[in-house]
C-alpha positions in Angstrom: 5.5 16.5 -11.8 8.3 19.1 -11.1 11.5 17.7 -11.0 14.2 19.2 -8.8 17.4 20.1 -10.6 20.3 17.5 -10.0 17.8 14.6 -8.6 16.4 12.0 -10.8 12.8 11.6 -11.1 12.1 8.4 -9.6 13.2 10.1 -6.5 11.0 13.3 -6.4 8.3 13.1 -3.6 5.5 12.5 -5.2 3.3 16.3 -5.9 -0.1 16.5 -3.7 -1.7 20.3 -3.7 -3.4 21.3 -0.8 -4.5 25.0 -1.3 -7.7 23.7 -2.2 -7.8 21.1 0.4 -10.8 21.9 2.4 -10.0 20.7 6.7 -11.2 20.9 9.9 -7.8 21.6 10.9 -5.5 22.9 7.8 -2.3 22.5 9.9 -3.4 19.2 11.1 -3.7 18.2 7.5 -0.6 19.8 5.9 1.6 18.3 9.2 0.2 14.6 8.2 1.0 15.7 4.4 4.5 16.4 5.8 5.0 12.9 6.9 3.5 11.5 4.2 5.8 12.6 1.8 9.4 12.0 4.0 7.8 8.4 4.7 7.5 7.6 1.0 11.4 9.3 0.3 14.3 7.4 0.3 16.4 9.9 1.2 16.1 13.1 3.5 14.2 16.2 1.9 14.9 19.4 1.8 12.0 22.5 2.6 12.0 23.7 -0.9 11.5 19.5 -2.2 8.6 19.7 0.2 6.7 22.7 -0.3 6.9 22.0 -4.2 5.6 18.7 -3.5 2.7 19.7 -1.5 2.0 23.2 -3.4 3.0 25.3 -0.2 5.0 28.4 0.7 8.6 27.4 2.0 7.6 29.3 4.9 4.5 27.2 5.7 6.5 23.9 5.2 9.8 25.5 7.7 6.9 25.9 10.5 5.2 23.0 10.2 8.6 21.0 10.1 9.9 22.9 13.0 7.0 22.2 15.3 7.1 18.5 13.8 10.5 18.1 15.1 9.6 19.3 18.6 7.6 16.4 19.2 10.0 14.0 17.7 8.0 13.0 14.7 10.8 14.0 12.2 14.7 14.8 12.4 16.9 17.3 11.1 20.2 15.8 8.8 22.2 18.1 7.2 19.6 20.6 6.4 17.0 18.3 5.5 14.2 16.8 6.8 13.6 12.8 7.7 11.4 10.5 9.9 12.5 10.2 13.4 11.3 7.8 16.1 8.4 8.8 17.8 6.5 7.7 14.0 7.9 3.9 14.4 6.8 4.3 18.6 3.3 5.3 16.7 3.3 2.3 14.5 4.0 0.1 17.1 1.7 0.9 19.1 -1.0 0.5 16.2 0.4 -3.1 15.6 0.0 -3.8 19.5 -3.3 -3.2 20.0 -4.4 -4.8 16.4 -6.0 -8.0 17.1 -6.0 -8.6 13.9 -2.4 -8.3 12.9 -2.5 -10.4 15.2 -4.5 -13.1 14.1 -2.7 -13.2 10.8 0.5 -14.1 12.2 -0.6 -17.0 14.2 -3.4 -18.0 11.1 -0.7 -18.0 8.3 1.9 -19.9 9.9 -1.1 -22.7 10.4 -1.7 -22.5 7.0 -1.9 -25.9 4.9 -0.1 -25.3 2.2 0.2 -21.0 1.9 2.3 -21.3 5.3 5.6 -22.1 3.4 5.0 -19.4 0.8 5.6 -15.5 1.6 2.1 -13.8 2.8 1.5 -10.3 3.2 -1.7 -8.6 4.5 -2.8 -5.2 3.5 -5.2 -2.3 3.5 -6.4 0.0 0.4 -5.2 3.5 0.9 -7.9 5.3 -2.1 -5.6 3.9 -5.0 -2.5 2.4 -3.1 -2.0 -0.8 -1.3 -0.3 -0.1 2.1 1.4 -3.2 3.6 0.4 -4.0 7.4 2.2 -7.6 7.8 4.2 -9.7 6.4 4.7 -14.1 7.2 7.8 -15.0 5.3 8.0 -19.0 4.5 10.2 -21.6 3.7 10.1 -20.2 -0.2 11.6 -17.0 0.5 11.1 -14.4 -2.4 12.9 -10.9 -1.7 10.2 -8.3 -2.1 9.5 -4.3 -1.6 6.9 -4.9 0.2 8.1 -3.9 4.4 5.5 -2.7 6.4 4.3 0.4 6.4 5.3 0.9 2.1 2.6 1.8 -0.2 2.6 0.4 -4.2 0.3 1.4 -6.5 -3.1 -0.9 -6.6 -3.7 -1.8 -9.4 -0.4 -3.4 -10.3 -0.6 -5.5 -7.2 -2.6 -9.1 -6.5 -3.6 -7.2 -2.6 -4.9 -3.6 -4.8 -6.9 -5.6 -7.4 -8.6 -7.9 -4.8 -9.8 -5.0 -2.9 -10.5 -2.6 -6.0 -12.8 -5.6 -7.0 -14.4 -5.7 -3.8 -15.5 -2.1 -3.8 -19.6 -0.7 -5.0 -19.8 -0.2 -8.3 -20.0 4.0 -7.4 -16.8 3.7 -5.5 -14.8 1.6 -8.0 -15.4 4.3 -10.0 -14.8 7.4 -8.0 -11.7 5.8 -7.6 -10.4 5.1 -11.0 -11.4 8.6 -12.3 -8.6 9.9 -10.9 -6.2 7.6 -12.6 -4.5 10.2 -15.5 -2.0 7.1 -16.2 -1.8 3.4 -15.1 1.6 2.5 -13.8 3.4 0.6 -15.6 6.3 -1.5 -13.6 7.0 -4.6 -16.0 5.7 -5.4 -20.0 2.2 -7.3 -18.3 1.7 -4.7 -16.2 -2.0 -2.8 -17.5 -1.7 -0.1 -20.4 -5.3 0.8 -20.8 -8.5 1.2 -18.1 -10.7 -1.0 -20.1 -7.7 -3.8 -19.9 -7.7 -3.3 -15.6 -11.5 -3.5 -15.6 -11.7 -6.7 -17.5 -9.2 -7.8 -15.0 -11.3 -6.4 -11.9 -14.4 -8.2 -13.2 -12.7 -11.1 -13.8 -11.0 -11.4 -10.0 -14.8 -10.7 -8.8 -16.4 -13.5 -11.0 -14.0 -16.0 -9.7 -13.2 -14.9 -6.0 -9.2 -14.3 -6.3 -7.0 -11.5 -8.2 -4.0 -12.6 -10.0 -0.6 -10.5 -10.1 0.8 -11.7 -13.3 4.4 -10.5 -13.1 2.6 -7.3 -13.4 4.6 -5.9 -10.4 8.1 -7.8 -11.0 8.6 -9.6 -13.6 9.0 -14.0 -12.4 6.9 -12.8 -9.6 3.5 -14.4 -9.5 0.6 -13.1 -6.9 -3.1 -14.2 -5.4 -5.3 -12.5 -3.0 -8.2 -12.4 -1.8 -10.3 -9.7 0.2 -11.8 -9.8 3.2 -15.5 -10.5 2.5 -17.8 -8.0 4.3 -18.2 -4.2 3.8 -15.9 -2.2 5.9 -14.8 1.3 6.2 -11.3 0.4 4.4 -10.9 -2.6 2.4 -8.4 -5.6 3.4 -6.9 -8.2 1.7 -4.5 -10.9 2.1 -1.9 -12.5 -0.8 0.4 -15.5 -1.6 3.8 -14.3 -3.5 6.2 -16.9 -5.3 8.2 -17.5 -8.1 6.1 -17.5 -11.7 7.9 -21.1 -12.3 6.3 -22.3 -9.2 2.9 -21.2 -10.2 1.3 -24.3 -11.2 -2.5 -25.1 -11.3 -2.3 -27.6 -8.6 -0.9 -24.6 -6.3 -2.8 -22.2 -7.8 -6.1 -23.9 -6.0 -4.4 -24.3 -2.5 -3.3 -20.9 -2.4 -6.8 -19.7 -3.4 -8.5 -22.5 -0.6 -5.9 -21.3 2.2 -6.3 -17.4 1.7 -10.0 -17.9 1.8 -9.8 -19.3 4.9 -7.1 -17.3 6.5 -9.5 -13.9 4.6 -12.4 -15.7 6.4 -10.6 -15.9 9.9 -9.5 -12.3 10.1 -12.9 -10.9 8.6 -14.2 -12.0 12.2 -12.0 -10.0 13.8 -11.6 -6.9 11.2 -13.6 -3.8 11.9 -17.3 -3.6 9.9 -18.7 -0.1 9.1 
């Protein structure tokens, strides 16, 4: 990754070339790029931050970011370029006219025993998690996990429940293009043969585990929707690691199957 002078690392926008991009519409393509990368930045990006990231001219990325602007879709602040509010009138009208989203409100706060504990439900973006809704219980755990942010899969309970749920042929399509796991705490995965075992493992017994691989005294299950679908979805149970006992373990596991279950009947099949 190239690393703009004066900016730390961990707040480059991640690099995605698309000169070789093939597209029905090229400027349709580089445009959704465009908002892609300002909605994963934490701060405002300049032209030159996004045309390295992408692998485009400046020039390319000025047009596209002027007629982006026109329509509201991103902002100008001090020279740089940031989301502006037509994308959140977008989302909201996604989350409107989701029956499913939904569904998982009114299923998780009915929940037995997962109802008091911090749900999330989410959908598997080729090798990241992206986070459509969230039911916080009466065990609050702070997490990074608003709507809308992506996280890596494979460090996550929602990634690996999906990533198990895939064929065979697309698991591994997939993971081909993993260079280097991510690495976010000491359990998280060092090696592909280690996140395999792992994968089979959450298939043979119906549930992924998150073992403080994502935060450290963070403990994760999910479960995935059963049913083949055009984009994998899973739900998950966050708490505390010294919460995580055995007992719990199996109510969390019985409640997401249910809730999993519940919304596959109202999820979209291929």
């Amino acid at each position: 990754m190239i690393q703009a002078v004066g900016v730390p690392l961990a707040e480059q926008p991640e690099e995605r070339s698309l000169r070789s991009v093939e597209s029905r519409s090229p400027a349709v393509t580089r445009a959704v790029a465009v908002l892609e990368i300002l909605s994963k930045s934490k701060r405002p990006l300049s032209v030159t931050e996004v045309a390295r990231a992408l692998d485009l001219a400046k020039s390319t990325v000025a047009n596209l970011c002027a007629a982006l602007e026109d329509s509201h879709m991103i902002r100008r602040i001090d020279g740089r370029w940031a989301l502006d509010y037509k994308v959140l009138e977008l989302g909201q009208g996604f989350l409107a006219g989701t029956d499913m989203l939904g569904e998982f409100r009114m299923a998780a706060a009915a929940l037995p025993v997962a109802s008091q504990e911090t749900l999330l439900l989410a959908t598997l973006d080729d090798l990241e998690v992206v986070y459509l809704a969230r039911h916080d219980g009466s065990q609050p755990v702070r997490l990074a996990s608003d709507i809308g942010r992506r996280m890596p899969a494979v460090v996550t309970a929602l990634g690996k429940a999906m990533l198990a749920s895939l064929p065979a042929d697309e698991l591994e399509r997939r993971l081909a293009q993993v260079d280097e796991l991510p690495t976010f705490t000491p359990r998280s995965h060092r090696t592909m043969d280690a996140l395999r075992r792992d994968l089979d493992s959450t298939r043979e017994r119906g549930y992924s585990v998150d073992d403080e691989e994502n935060t450290e005294g963070i403990t994760c299950v999910g479960v995935a929707l059963p049913g083949e679908r055009p984009t994998p979805i899973a739900v998950s149970a966050t708490l505390l690691t010294v919460r995580f006992t055995t007992h719990l373990r199996e109510a969390l596991v019985e409640d997401l199957g249910s809730l999993a279950q519940r919304l596959a009947r109202v999820a979209p099949l291929s």
